[in-house]
C-alpha positions in Angstrom: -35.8 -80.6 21.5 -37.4 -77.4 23.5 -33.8 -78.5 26.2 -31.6 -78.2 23.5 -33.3 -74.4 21.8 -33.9 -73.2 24.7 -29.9 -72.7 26.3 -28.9 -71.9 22.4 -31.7 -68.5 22.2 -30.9 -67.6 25.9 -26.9 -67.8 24.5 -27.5 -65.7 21.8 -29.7 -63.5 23.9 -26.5 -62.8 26.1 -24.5 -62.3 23.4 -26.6 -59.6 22.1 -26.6 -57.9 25.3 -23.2 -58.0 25.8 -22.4 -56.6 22.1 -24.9 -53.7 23.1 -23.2 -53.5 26.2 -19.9 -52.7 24.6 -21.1 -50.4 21.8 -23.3 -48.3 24.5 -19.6 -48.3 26.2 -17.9 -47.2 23.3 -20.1 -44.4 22.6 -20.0 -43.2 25.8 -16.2 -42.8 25.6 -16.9 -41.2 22.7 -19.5 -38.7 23.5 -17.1 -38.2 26.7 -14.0 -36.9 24.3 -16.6 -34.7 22.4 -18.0 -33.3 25.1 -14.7 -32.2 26.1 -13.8 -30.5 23.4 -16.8 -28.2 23.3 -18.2 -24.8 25.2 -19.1 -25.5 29.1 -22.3 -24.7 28.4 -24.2 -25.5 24.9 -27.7 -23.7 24.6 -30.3 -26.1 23.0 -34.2 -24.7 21.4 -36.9 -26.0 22.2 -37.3 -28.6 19.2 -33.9 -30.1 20.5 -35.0 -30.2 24.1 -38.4 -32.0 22.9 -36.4 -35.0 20.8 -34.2 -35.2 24.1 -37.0 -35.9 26.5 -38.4 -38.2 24.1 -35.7 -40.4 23.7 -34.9 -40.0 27.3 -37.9 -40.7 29.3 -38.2 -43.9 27.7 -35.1 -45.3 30.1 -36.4 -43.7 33.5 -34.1 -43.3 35.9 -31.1 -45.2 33.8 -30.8 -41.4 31.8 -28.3 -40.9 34.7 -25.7 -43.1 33.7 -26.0 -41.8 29.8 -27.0 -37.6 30.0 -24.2 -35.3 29.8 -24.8 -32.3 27.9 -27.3 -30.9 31.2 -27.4 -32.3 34.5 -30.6 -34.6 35.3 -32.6 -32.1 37.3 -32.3 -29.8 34.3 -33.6 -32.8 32.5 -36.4 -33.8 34.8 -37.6 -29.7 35.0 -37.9 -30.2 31.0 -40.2 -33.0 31.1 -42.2 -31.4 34.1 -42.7 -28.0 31.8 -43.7 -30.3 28.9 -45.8 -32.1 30.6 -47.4 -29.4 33.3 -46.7 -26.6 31.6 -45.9 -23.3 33.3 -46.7 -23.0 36.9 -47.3 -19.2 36.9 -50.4 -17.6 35.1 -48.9 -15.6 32.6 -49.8 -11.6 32.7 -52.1 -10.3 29.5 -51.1 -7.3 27.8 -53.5 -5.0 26.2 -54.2 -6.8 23.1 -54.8 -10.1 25.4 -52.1 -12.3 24.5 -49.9 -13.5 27.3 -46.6 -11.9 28.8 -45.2 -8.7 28.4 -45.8 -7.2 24.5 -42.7 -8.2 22.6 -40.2 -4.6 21.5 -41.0 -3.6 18.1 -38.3 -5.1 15.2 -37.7 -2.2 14.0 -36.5 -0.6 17.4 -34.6 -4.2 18.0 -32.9 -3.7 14.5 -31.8 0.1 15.6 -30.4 -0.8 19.0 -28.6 -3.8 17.3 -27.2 -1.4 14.6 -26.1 1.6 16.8 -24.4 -0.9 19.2 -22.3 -2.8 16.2 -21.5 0.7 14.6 -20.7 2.3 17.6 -19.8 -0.1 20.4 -21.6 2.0 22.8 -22.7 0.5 26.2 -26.4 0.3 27.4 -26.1 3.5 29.1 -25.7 5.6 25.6 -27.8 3.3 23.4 -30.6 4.4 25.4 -29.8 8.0 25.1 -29.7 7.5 21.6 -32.7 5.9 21.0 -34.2 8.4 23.6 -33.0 11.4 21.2 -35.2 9.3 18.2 -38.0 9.4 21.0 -38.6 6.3 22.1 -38.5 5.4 25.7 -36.8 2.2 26.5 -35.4 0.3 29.7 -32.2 -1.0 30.2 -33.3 -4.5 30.8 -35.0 -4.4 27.6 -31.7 -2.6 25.6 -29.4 -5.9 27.5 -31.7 -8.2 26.4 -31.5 -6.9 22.8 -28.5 -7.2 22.5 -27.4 -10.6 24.6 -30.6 -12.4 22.3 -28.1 -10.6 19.0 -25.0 -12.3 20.7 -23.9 -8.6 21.5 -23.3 -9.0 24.8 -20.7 -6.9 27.4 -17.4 -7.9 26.1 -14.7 -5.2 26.8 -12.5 -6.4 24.1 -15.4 -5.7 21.1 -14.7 -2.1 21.1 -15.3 -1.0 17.6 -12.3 1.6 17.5 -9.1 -0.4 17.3 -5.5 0.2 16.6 -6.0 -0.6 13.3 -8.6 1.9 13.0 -6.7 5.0 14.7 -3.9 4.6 12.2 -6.0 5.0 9.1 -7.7 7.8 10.7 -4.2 9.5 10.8 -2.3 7.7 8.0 -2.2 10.9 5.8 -0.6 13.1 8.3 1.7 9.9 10.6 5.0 8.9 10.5 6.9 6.2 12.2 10.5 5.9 12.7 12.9 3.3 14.5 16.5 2.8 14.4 18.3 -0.2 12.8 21.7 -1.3 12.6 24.2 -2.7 10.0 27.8 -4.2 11.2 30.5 -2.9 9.2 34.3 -5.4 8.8 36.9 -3.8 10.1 40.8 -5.0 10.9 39.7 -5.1 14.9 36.4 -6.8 14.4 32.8 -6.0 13.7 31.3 -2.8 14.4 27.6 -1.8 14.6 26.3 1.1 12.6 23.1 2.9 13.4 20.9 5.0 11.4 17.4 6.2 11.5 14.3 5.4 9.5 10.8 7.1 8.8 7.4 6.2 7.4 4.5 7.6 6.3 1.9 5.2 7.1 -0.3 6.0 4.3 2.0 6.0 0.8 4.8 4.3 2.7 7.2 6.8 1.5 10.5 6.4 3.5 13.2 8.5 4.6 16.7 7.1 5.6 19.2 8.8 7.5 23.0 8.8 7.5 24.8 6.4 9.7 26.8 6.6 12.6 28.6 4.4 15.0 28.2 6.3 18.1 24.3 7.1 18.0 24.1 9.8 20.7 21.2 12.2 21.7 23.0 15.1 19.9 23.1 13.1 16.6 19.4 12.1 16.6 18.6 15.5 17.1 20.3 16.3 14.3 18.3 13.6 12.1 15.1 15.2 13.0 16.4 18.5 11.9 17.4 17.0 8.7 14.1 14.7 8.5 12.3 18.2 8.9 14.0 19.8 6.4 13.3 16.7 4.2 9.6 17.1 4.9 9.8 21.1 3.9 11.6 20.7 0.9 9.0 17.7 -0.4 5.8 19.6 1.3 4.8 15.8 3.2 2.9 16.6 6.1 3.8 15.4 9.7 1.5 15.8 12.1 2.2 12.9 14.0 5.3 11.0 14.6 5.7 7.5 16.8 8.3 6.2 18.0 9.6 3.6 20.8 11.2 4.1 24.5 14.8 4.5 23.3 16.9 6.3 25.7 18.5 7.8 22.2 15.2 9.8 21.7 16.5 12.5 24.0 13.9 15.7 25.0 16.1 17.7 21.8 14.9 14.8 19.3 11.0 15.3 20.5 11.7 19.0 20.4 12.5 19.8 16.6 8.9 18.0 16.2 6.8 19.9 18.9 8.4 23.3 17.0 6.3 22.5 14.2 3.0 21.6 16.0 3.6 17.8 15.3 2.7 15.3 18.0 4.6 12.6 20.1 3.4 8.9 19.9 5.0 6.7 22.1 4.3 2.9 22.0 5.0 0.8 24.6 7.4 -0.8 25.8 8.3 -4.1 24.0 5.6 -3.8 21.8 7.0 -3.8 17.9 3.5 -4.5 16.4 2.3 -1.3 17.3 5.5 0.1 14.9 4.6 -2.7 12.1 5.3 -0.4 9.7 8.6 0.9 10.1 9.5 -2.9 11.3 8.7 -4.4 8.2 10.4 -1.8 6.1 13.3 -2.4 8.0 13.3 -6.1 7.3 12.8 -5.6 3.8 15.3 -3.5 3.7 17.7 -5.8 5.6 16.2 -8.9 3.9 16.2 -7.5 0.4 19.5 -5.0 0.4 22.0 -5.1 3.4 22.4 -8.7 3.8 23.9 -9.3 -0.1 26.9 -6.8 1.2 29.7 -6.1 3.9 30.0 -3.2 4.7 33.4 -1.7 5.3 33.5 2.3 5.9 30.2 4.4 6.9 30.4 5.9 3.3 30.0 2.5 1.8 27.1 2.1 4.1 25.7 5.5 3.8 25.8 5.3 -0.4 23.6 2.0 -0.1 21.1 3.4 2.2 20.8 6.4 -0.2 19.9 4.3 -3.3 18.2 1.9 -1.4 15.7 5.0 -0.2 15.3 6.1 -4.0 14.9 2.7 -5.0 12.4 1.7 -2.6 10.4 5.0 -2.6 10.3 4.8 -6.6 10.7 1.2 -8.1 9.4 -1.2 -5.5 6.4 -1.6 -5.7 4.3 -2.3 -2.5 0.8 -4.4 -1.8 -0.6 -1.0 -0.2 -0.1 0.5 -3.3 -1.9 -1.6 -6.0 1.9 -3.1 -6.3 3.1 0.1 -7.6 5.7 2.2 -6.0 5.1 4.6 -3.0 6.0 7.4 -4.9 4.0 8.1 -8.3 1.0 7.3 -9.7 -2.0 5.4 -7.8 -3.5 3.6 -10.7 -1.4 1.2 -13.1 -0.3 2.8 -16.2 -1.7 1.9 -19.6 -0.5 -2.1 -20.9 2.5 -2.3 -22.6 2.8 -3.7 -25.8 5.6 -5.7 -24.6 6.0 -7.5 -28.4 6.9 -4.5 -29.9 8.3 -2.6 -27.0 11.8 -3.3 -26.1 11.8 -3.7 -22.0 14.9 -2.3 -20.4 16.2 -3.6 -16.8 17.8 -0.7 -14.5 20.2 -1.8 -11.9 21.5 -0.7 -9.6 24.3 -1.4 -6.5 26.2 -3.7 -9.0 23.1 -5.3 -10.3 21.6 -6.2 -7.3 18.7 -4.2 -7.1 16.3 -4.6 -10.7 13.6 -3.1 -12.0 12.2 -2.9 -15.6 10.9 -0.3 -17.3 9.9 0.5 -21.4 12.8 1.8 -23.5 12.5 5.6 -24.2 
C-alpha cells in the first residue's frame, strides 16, 4: 500500500510546484509590464520598506530573481538599518533629543507659501523671510521646499502667458489679417482685410477689404482703427500682432504716436494671438462660408454687419453669454408667455437673434 501512496503524493507534490511555478512566472511578467509603465524611481516610507523586508528576508538570497522596484543592495542596506540601526551616534541638540532641531511649521508653512505665490528661487525666499527676521540657510529653504514637492523646475514660474494678458486685457488689442476669395470670370481671387480685439470685452473692429494688401494700405487701417478708438473712447495701450512683412514701420507708427506699445509674437506661434484666431474662425465658420463673394463691396457690406452683429447680438462665454458690447449682468427674465419674442435677421436671414417685441 505505502508503494502505491507514496509515487501518487510525490505526483501531486510536483504538480503543485509546477502550478506555483507558473503563477510566480506569470506574475512576474506582470509586475515586469507595470513596472514599466511607472516613474524610474518610486519613493517608499518606512512602513512600506518594513512589510518589504519582511516578506523578503524570508527567501534569502532567492529575492534576486523576484525584487524590482530597488536593486538588492538597496534591499540588503534596509534590513541592515532595521536590524543594526544607525551606524553614526546621532548629535543632541539643546533640549537633548537627537539630530539637528527640526524648522519651526510655521516658518515651513511661510517659505512654502511665498514660494507657491511667488515662484521665487532660494536666493529671494531667504531675503524674504530675512526681512520677517528670521535667519535661515539655504540648505534648510531647499529642503523645505523639495520635502513640499516644490522643487527647482524652470517651467513652474508662477507668471504665465495667461497671466500677462489679464494683467493688460483692459487696455490690449490684437489684430491679424484674414482672407476671403471672391468668384470672378478669371478665377478666384483672395481678399484681405484686417481685424482687432480687445482682449478683455472682446469687442472687434473689422476693416475694409482689399485685394492688393500693401504696407501703404495697412497703414491706412491703423489710421482708421485709431480714429475708431477716438470716436468710441476704447483705450489701446497695447497692440500685438505677428511677423507679417505687411506690418511695415508706417503701420507700427500711427500706434507709437499715441504712446501705445508694439507686441510681437513669434514667429509661427498663433496661440499666443488665440484671441483674434478664434474670432476669425468664428467669423469664417459662422458668416463667410454660407456666401460667395463677388465684388469687394459685397464683401465689405458683410464684414460691416457681421462686426455690428458680433459686437452686439452674439453673445460670447467671456461675457456670461451676453454680447461684448452692453450690459455685464443678464437682464431681468422675460415673461416669454405673455411677451411676444421677435427674431432679427440679418444678411438674408442668416444671421438671428431674438429679442422682446417693443
Amino acid at each position: 500500500m505505502a508503494a502505491i501512496v507514496h509515487p501518487l503524493l510525490a505526483l501531486l507534490a510536483s504538480l503543485t510546484r509546477q502550478e506555483l511555478a507558473q503563477q510566480v512566472t506569470y506574475l512576474k511578467a506582470e509586475n515586469a509590464i507595470l513596472r514599466s509603465k511607472l516613474p524610474e524611481r518610486i519613493t517608499l516610507n518606512n512602513q512600506e520598506r518594513r512589510r518589504l523586508v519582511r516578506h523578503g528576508k524570508k527567501l534569502g538570497p532567492r529575492i534576486k530573481d523576484l525584487i524590482s522596484i530597488v536593486s538588492y543592495s538597496t534591499f540588503r542596506r534596509w534590513i541592515r538599518n532595521m536590524e543594526d540601526g544607525p551606524t553614526k551616534r546621532p548629535r543632541s541638540n539643546a533640549e537633548g533629543k537627537p539630530g539637528r532641531p527640526r524648522t519651526d511649521e510655521s516658518i515651513a508653512e511661510t517659505i512654502i507659501r511665498i514660494r507657491k505665490e511667488t515662484g521665487w528661487g532660494y536666493t529671494k525666499i531667504i531675503q524674504a523671510m530675512r526681512r520677517l527676521g528670521h535667519r535661515i540657510s539655504r540648505q534648510t529653504v531647499k529642503n523645505i521646499l523639495v520635502e513640499a514637492g516644490l522643487g527647482p523646475d524652470p517651467s513652474d514660474h508662477p507668471d504665465t502667458w495667461s497671466d500677462f494678458l489679464k494683467r493688460h486685457a483692459a487696455t490690449m488689442w490684437q489684430c491679424d489679417f484674414a482672407s476671403k476669395r471672391k468668384w470672378t470670370v478669371k478665377g478666384m481671387v483672395d481678399l484681405y482685410f484686417l481685424v482687432f480685439i480687445h482682449v478683455e470685452t472682446r469687442r472687434i473692429w473689422v476693416s475694409p477689404c482689399t485685394a492688393n494688401p500693401t504696407g501703404e494700405w495697412t497703414t491706412q487701417q491703423a489710421r482708421n482703427f485709431q480714429m475708431h478708438l477716438q470716436d468710441e473712447e476704447l483705450p489701446c495701450e497695447l497692440l500685438q500682432r505677428d511677423q507679417d512683412t505687411k506690418y511695415v514701420d508706417s503701420f507700427d507708427e500711427v500706434f507709437r504716436s499715441t504712446g501705445c506699445k508694439i507686441k510681437k509674437s513669434c514667429p509661427r506661434s498663433p496661440n499666443l494671438q488665440a484671441f483674434v484666431e478664434r474670432v476669425i474662425q468664428t467669423l469664417k465658420n459662422e458668416v463667410l462660408n454660407a456666401f460667395c463673394v463677388v465684388s469687394e463691396n459685397h464683401l465689405d457690406h458683410i464684414l460691416r454687419v457681421s462686426q455690428d452683429w458680433y459686437n452686439h447680438r452674439r453673445g460670447h462665454s467671456a461675457r456670461r453669454n451676453l454680447p461684448p458690447v452692453g450690459d455685464t449682468e443678464p437682464q431681468a427674465a422675460i415673461d416669454i408667455g405673455r411677451t411676444k419674442i421677435v427674431c432679427h435677421k440679418e444678411l438674408g436671414g442668416h444671421l438671428k437673434s431674438y429679442q422682446a417685441a417693443a
